[in-house]
SELO-996044 format. One line per 4 residues: for each residue y, x, z of C-alpha. Coordinates in steps of 0.05 Angstrom, whole numbers, plus 5000, padded with zeros to 4 digits. Layout:
<rs>
Y:X:Z | ...
</rs>
This chain:
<rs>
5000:5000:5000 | 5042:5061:5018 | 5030:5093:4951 | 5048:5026:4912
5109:5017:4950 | 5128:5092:4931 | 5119:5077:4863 | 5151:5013:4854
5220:5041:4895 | 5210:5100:4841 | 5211:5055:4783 | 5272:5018:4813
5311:5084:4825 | 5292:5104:4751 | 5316:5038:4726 | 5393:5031:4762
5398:5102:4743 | 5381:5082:4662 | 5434:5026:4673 | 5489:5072:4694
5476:5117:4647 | 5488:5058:4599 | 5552:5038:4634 | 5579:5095:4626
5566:5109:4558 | 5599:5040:4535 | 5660:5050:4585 | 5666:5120:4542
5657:5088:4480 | 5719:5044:4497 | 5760:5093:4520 | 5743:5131:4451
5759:5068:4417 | 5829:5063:4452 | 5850:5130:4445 | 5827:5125:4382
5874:5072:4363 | 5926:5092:4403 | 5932:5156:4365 | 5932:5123:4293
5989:5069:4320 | 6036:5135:4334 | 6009:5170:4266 | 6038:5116:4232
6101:5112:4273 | 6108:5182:4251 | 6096:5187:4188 | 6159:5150:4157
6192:5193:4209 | 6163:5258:4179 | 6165:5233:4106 | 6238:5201:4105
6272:5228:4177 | 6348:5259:4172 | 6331:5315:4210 | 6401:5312:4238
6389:5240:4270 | 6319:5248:4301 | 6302:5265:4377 | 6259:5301:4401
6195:5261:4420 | 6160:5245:4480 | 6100:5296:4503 | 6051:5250:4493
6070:5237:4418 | 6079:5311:4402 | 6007:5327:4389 | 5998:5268:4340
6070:5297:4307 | 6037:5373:4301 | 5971:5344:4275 | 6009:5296:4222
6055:5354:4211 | 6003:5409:4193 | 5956:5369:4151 | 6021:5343:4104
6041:5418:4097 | 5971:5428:4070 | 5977:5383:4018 | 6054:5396:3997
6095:5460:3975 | 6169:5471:3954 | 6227:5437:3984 | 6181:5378:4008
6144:5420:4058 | 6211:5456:4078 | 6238:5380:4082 | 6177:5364:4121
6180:5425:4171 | 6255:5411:4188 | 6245:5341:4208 | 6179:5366:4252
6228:5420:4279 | 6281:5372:4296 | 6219:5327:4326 | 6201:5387:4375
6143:5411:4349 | 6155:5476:4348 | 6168:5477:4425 | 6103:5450:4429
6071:5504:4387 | 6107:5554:4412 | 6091:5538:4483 | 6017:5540:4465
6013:5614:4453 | 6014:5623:4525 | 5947:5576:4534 | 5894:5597:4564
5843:5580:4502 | 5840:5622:4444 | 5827:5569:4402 | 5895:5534:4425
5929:5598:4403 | 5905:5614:4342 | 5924:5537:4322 | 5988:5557:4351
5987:5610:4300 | 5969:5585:4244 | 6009:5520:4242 | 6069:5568:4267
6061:5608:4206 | 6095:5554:4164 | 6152:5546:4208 | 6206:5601:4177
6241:5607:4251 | 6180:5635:4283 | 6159:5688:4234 | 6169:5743:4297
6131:5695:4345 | 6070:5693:4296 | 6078:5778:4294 | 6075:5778:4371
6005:5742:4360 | 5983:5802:4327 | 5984:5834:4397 | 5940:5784:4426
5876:5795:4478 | 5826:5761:4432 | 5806:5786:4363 | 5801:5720:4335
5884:5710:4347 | 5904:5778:4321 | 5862:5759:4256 | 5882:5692:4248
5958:5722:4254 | 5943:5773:4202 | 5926:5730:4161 | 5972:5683:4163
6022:5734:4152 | 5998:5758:4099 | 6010:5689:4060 | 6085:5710:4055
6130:5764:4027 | 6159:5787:4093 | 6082:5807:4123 | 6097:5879:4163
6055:5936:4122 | 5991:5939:4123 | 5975:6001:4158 | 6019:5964:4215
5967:5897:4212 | 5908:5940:4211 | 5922:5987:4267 | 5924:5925:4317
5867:5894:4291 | 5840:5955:4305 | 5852:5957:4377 | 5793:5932:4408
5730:5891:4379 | 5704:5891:4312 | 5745:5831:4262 | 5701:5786:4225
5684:5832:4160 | 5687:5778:4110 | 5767:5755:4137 | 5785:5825:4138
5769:5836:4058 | 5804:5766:4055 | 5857:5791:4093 | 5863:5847:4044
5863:5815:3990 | 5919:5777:4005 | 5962:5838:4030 | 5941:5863:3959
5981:5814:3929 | 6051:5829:3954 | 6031:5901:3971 | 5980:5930:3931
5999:6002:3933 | 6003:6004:4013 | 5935:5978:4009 | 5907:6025:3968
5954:6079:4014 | 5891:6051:4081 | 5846:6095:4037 | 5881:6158:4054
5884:6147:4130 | 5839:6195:4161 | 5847:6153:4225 | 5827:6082:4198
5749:6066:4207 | 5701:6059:4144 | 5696:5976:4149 | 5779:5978:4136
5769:6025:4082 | 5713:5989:4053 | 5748:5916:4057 | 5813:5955:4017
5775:5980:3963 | 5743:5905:3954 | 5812:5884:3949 | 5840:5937:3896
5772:5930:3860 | 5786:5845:3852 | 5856:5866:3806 | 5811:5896:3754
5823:5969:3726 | 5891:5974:3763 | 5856:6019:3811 | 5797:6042:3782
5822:6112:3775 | 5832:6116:3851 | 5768:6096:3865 | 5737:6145:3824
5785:6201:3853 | 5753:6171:3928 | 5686:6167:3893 | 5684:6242:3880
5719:6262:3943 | 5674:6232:3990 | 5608:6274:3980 | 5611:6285:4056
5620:6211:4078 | 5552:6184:4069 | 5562:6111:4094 | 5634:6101:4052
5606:6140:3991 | 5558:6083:3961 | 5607:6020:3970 | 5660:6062:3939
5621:6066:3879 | 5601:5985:3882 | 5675:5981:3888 | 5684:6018:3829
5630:5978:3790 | 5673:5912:3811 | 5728:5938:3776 | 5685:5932:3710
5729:5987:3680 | 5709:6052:3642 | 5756:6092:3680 | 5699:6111:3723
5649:6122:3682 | 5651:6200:3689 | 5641:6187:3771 | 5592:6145:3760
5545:6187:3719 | 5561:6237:3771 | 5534:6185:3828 | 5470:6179:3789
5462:6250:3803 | 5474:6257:3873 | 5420:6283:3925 | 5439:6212:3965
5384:6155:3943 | 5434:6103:3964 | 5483:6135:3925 | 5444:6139:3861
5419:6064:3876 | 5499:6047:3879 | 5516:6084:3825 | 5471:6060:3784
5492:5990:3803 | 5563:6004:3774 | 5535:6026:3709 | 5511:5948:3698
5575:5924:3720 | 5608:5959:3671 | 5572:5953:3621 | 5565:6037:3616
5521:6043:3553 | 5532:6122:3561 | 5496:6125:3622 | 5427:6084:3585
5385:6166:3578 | 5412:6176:3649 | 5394:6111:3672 | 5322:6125:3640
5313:6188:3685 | 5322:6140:3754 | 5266:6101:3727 | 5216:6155:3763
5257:6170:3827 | 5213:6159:3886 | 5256:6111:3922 | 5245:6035:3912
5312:6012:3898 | 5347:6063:3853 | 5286:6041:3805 | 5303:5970:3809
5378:5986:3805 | 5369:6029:3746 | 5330:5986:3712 | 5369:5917:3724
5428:5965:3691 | 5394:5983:3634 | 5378:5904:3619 | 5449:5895:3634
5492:5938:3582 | 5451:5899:3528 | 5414:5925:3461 | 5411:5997:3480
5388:5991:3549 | 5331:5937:3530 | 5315:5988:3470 | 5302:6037:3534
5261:5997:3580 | 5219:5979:3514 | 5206:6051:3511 | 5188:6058:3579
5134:6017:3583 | 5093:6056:3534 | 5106:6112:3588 | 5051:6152:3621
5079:6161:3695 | 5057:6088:3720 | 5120:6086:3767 | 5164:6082:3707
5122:6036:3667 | 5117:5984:3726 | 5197:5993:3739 | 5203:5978:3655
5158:5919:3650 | 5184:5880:3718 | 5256:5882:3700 | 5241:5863:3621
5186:5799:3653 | 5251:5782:3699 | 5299:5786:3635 | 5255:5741:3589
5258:5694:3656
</rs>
C-alpha cells in the first residue's frame, strides 16, 4: 500500500510539474506575441519619420523606441546609397541614434559592440569613434572595425589596421583576405607595401598577396620578385606562387618554371599549380618531368596542369601513358579518365 501510494504522489508531482511547464510556455508565447507587436506598431511610427522627417524638427526619442529606430535605421541604409541614405542618417541622427550607438561601445558584450561598429560606420560624425574600435579587447570588434573602415576613402593605412589586429589572437583568415581586398581598392600599393614588413606574420602576408593577385596582372611582377626571394621561407614560399597562378598572367612564368624546380615538394606541387592557371604552355616538357616525382601531389598537380593549358599538354599526357616507369603512366591515365569525365 506504501509502495502504491509512493507511486501515485509521484505521478501527481510529475503531472503539476508538466502543467507548469505548459503555463509557462504559453504566458512566454504571449509576452513574445506582445513584444512582438509592440515593436512593429513603433516600426511603423518610425518609418515615415525616417523616410520623410525634417531633420531640423524631430526630437530625440524616448529609450525605449531607440532600438526599433537603430534597427529600422540600419536595415534602410542597406538597401539605399547616395543622398537618400545621407538623408536617412541625418534624420536617425537628429532621432538620437547615434547616442545610442555610441553609448553601446562601452557594453559589456562583444556582440553589442561590434553592432555598435558596424552600424556606426555609416554615420560620417563618428568615423574616429569607429577607429577607437580598432583598439578593442576582443578580436571580433577590432575586425569588424577594420572592416568597416575599409568601406571608405578615409580608412587609416593599412600597415596601421593590421598592426592592431595584430595585437593579440589570431583574426578570422577568411575576413582578413576580405579585409584586404577591400583596402586594395582605395590603397593597393600600401597593400602590396605589408609584403615588405619583416615584422608582419605570414597569414597577413598571405591574405595581401590574395588581394593583389584578385586585380589581375597589376601585381604579378611583385609576386614573382617575392616568389624568388623567399627560397628561405618555406611556409610563405608555396601560396606565393598560388598567388601568382591567381593572377593568370605570364609575368611569372619565368618564377614559375623556377618553382617546378625547387628542392621543396610543396613548392613544386604549387608551382605547378600556377602553370594551369595560367595557362603556361612553356612549362608542358617541364611539367612532363614532375610526372615521376615521388611525392603524391606534385604528380596530380602536374598532371591536372598539363590537361589544363589545352592541346599541348593533352598531347603530353597521351605520351605518357605509353611510358615505362608505372608512376608516370598511372599519373597520365588518371588525370586524362578525369578529363574525358
Amino acid at each position: 500500500m506504501t509502495t502504491l501510494r509512493a507511486l501515485w504522489e509521484v505521478s501527481l508531482a510529475l503531472c503539476v510539474l508538466a502543467m507548469l511547464a505548459l503555463l509557462v510556455l504559453l504566458l512566454a508565447r504571449v509576452l513574445s506575441a506582445r513584444l512582438f507587436d509592440r515593436t512593429s506598431a513603433v516600426r511603423q511610427r518610425l518609418l515615415p519619420l525616417l523616410l520623410d522627417g525634417d531633420p531640423a524638427e524631430l526630437e530625440p526619442l524616448r529609450k525605449g523606441e531607440l532600438q526599433a529606430a537603430a534597427d529600422l535605421t540600419v536595415e534602410i541604409a542597406e538597401m539605399t546609397r547616395g543622398s537618400e541614405r545621407e538623408a536617412l542618417l541625418a534624420r536617425a541622427t537628429a532621432l538620437g541614434v547615434t547616442d545610442l550607438l555610441i553609448g553601446r561601445l562601452r557594453s559589456r558584450k562583444a556582440q553589442s559592440r561590434l553592432n555598435a561598429v558596424e552600424a556606426l560606420s555609416m554615420f560620417e560624425g563618428s568615423h574616429d569613434y569607429v577607429i577607437n574600435a580598432l583598439g578593442d579587447r576582443n578580436p571580433d570588434v577590432r575586425l569588424g572595425a577594420a572592416l568597416a573602415l575599409a568601406q571608405h576613402a578615409n580608412a587609416p593605412a593599412p600597415i596601421d589596421i593590421v598592426n592592431k589586429l595584430n595585437e593579440s589572437a589570431e583574426e578570422n583568415s577568411l575576413l582578413l583576405v576580405s579585409l584586404m581586398v577591400d583596402l586594395a581598392e582605395t590603397n593597393s600599393d600600401a597593400v602590396a607595401g605589408l609584403l615588405f614588413e619583416e615584422d608582419l606574420s605570414h597569414r597577413v602576408k598571405v591574405a595581401a598577396m590574395d588581394a593583389l593577385s584578385q586585380r589581375g596582372g597589376e601585381y604579378a611582377p611583385l609576386l614573382a620578385y617575392m616568389a624568388r626571394g623567399s627560397g628561405n621561407e618555406p611556409e610563405l614560399q608555396p601560396r606565393i606562387f598560388r598567388a601568382l597562378g591567381r593572377t593568370g598572367h605570364p609575368a611569372g612564368a619565368e618564377a614559375i618554371m623556377e618553382g617546378m624546380a625547387s628542392d621543396n615538394w610543396i613548392v613544386r606541387a604549387a608551382a605547378a599549380e600556377a602553370v594551369g592557371k595560367t595557362r603556361l604552355v612553356a612549362a608542358a616538357d617541364r611539367l612532363s618531368t614532375l610526372l615521376n616525382d615521388p611525392h603524391y601531389w606534385v604528380r596530380y598537380r602536374a598532371s591536372e596542369a598539363l590537361l589544363r593549358i589545352g592541346t599541348r599538354g593533352v598531347s603530353v599526357l597521351r605520351e605518357a601513358t605509353r611510358s615505362e616507369d608505372p608512376v608516370v603512366r598511372s599519373a597520365a591515365l588518371k588525370m586524362l579518365a578525369e578529363g574525358r569525365a
